[in-house]
C-alpha positions in Angstrom: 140.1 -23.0 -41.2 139.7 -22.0 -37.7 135.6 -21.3 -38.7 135.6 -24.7 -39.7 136.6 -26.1 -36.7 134.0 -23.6 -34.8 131.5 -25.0 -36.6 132.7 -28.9 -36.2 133.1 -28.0 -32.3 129.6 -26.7 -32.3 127.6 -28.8 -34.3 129.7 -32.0 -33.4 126.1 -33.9 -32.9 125.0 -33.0 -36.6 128.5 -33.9 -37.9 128.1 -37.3 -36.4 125.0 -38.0 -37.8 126.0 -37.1 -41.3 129.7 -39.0 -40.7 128.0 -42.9 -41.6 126.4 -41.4 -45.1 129.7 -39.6 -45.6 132.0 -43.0 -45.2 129.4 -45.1 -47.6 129.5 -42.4 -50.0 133.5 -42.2 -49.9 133.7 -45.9 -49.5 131.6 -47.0 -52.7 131.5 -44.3 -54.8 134.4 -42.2 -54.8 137.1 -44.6 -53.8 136.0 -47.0 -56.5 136.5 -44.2 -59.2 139.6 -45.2 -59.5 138.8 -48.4 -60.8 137.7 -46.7 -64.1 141.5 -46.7 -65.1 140.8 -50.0 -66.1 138.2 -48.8 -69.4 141.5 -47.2 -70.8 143.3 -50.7 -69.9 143.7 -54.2 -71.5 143.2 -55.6 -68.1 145.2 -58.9 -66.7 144.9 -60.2 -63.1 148.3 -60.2 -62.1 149.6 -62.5 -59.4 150.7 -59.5 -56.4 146.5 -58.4 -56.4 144.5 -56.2 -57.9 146.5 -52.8 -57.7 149.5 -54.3 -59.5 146.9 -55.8 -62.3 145.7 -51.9 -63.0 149.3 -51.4 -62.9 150.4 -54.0 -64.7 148.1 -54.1 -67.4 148.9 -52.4 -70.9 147.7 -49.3 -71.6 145.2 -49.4 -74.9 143.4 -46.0 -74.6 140.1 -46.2 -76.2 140.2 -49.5 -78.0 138.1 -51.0 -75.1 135.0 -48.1 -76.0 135.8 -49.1 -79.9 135.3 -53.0 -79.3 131.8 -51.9 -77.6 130.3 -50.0 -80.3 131.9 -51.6 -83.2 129.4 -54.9 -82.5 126.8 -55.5 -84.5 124.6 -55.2 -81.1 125.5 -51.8 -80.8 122.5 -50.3 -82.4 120.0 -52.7 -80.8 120.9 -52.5 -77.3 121.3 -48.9 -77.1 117.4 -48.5 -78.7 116.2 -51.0 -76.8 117.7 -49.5 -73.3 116.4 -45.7 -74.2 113.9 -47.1 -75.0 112.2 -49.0 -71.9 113.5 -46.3 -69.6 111.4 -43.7 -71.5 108.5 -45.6 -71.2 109.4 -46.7 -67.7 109.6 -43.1 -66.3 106.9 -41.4 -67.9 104.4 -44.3 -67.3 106.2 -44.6 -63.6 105.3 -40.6 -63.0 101.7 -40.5 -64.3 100.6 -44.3 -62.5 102.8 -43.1 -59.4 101.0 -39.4 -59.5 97.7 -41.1 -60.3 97.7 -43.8 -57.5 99.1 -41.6 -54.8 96.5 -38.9 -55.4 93.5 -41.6 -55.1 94.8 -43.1 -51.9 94.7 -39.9 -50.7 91.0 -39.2 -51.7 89.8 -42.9 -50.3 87.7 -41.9 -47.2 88.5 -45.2 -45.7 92.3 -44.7 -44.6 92.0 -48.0 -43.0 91.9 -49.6 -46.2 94.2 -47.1 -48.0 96.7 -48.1 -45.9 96.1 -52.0 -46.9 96.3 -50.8 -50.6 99.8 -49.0 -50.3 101.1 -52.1 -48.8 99.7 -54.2 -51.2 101.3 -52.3 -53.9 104.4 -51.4 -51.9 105.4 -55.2 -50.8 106.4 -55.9 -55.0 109.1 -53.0 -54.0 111.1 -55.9 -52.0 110.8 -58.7 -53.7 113.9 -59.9 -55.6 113.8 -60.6 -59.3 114.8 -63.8 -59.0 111.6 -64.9 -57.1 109.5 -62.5 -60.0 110.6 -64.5 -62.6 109.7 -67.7 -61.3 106.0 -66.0 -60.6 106.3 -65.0 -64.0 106.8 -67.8 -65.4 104.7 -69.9 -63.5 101.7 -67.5 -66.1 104.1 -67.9 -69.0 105.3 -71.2 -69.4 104.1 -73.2 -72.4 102.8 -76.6 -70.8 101.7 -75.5 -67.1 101.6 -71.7 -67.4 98.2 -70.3 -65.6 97.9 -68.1 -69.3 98.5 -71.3 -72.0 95.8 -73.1 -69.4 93.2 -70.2 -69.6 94.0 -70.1 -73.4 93.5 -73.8 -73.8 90.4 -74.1 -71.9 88.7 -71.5 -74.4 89.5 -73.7 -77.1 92.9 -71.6 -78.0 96.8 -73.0 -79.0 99.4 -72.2 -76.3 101.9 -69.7 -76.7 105.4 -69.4 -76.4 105.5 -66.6 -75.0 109.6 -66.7 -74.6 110.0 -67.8 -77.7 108.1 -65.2 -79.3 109.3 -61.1 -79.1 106.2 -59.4 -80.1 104.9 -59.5 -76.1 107.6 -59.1 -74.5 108.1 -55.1 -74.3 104.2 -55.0 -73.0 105.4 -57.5 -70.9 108.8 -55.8 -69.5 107.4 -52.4 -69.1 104.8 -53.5 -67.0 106.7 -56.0 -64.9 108.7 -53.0 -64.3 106.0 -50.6 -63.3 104.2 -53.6 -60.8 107.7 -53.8 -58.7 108.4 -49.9 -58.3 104.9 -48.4 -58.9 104.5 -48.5 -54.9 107.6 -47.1 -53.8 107.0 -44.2 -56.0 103.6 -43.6 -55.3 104.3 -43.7 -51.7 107.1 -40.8 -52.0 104.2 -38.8 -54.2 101.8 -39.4 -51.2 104.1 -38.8 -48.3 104.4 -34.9 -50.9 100.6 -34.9 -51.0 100.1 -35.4 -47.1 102.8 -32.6 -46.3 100.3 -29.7 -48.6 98.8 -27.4 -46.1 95.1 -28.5 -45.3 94.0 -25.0 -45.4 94.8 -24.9 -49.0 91.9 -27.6 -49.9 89.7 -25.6 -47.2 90.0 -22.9 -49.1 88.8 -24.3 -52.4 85.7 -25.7 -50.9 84.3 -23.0 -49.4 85.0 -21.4 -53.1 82.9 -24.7 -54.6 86.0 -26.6 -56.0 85.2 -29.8 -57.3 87.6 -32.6 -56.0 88.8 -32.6 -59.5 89.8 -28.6 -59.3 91.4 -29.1 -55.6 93.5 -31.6 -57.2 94.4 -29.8 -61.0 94.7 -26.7 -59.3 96.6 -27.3 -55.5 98.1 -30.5 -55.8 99.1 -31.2 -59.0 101.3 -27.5 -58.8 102.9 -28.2 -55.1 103.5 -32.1 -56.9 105.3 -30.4 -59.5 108.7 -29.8 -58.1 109.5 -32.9 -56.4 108.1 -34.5 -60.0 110.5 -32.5 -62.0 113.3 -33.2 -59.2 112.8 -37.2 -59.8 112.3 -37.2 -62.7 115.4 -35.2 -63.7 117.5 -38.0 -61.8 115.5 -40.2 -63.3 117.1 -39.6 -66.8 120.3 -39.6 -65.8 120.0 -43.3 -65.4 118.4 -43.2 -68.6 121.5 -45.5 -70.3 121.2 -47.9 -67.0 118.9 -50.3 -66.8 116.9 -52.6 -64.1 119.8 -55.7 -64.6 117.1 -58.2 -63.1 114.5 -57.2 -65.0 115.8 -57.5 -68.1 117.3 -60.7 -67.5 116.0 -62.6 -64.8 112.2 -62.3 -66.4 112.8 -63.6 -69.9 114.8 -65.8 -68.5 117.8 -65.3 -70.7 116.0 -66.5 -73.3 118.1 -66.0 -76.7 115.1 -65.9 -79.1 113.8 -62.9 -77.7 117.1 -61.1 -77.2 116.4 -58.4 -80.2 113.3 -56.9 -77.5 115.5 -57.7 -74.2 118.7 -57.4 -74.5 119.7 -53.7 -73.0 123.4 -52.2 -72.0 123.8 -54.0 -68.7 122.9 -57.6 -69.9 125.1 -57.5 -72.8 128.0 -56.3 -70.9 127.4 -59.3 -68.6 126.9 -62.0 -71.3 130.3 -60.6 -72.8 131.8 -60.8 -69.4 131.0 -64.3 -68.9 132.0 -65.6 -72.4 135.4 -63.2 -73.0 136.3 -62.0 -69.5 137.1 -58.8 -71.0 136.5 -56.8 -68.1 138.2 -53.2 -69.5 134.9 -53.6 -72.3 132.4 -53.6 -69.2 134.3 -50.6 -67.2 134.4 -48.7 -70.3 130.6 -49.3 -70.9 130.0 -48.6 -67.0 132.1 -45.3 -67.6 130.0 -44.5 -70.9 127.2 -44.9 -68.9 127.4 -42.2 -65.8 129.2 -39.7 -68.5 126.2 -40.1 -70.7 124.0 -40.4 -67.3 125.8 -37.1 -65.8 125.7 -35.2 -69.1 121.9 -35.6 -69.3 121.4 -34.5 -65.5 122.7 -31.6 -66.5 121.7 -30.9 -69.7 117.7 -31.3 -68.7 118.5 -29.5 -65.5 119.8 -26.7 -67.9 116.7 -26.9 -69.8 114.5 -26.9 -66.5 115.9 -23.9 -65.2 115.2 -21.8 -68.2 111.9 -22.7 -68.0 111.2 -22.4 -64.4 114.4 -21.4 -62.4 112.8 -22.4 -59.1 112.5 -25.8 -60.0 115.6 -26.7 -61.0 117.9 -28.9 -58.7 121.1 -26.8 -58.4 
């Protein structure tokens, strides 16, 4: 104990600069852990607040897990939210990989800086304000799409009222938004490889294509593994705006859009049952923390150095 408070007294300036990510952390993370009573709970708001309401509320163990898998949905929004994220993260590595590589082969940095912020800016918009872009090129009568169509002598399409689109359509709303953020992590990587690396392979007579398959792609290859090791640990979680605000909760298409997250909200809003959607939230980061550790098992008895812990 006394060592501990040597090393608080002397590295009192680093403890105060990790002391505002400690208080989020234990502020929205761990102190709302034990809100997950409630998935074991048939939860009633009670009139004394919210503590007395866990309290208060009758004890059903895992009837709230057996309501959410007994549904006929069960099936269909668990494939559906694999899924997407599959797709999602490998497409998200290679385009992220890909792009970040060729902004940092453009000889014009001028203009590779006005292409990262181009594809960056998607990164902060909200979903609300995609989906109105989106359908502003999807809707039947004044969509930019059914006009184009229409002036080649084609019939409009209903494109939310017809499913077969929509998972082209969802995966690659879903890469536009975050493909920029990603590729800028990849790029910040590629711009921290030592230069005398790359030297190197040209005075060997590397191509640009053997610099990059044989220097960058290997010192990309842990951070890759790291993200994308995190990555599936959200695999049962999905983008809640992007599966709901672009389709515009449009019930003909549900069987292609309707994931984890938006069912658990439509069942919220028509039964209130909010012990179904903490037991779902709780299935979630068990499956989520499972996986993380399961593919960093996997990782580490492949290449040891790469794993994350």
């Amino acid at each position: 104990m006394s060592a501990f408070f040597k090393s608080l007294k002397n590295d009192k300036a680093l403890w105060f600069m990790v002391l505002p990510g400690t208080l989020w952390f234990l502020i929205f993370c761990y102190l709302p852990m034990f809100g997950t009573i409630i998935a074991f709970k048939d939860f009633k708001i009670h009139r004394d607040g919210f503590f007395a309401s866990v309290l208060n509320s009758e004890w059903v163990g895992i009837d709230n897990f057996k309501f959410l898998f007994s549904t006929e949905d069960a099936y269909l929004i668990t494939r559906n939210t694999i899924l997407y994220n599959v797709a999602l993260i490998f497409l998200g590595l290679v385009l992220a990989v890909t792009i970040a590589i060729a902004l940092n082969e453009l000889v014009n940095k001028r203009m590779a800086k006005v292409y990262q912020t181009a594809m960056f800016m998607p990164y902060f918009l909200s979903w609300v304000i995609i989906g109105f872009f989106t359908f502003s090129f999807l809707s039947v009568d004044k969509g930019i799409l059914n006009q184009i169509i229409v002036f080649f002598g084609g019939d409009p399409v209903s494109w939310y009222a017809d499913s077969r689109f929509w998972p082209f359509i969802i995966i690659f709303m879903g890469i536009w938004k975050s493909i920029g953020y990603s590729s800028v992590v990849y790029l910040a990587a590629i711009a921290g490889i030592d230069k005398s690396y790359y030297e190197a392979a040209m005075i060997d007579g590397a191509s640009k294509w053997q610099q990059i398959k044989y220097i960058t792609l290997p010192l990309l290859k842990p951070l890759m593994i790291i993200l994308t090791i995190l990555a599936i640990g959200g695999i049962f979680r999905s983008d809640f705006g992007l599966f709901y605000q672009i389709p515009r909760d449009s019930g003909a298409i549900y069987s292609v859009t309707n994931v984890i997250d938006t069912y658990i909200y439509r069942s919220m809003s028509t039964t209130g049952n909010l012990g179904m959607s903490t037991a779902a939230g709780l299935y979630q980061s068990v499956v989520g923390f499972i996986l993380v550790m399961l593919t960093n098992y996997i990782v580490k008895k492949i290449s040891k150095e790469n794993a994350i812990f």
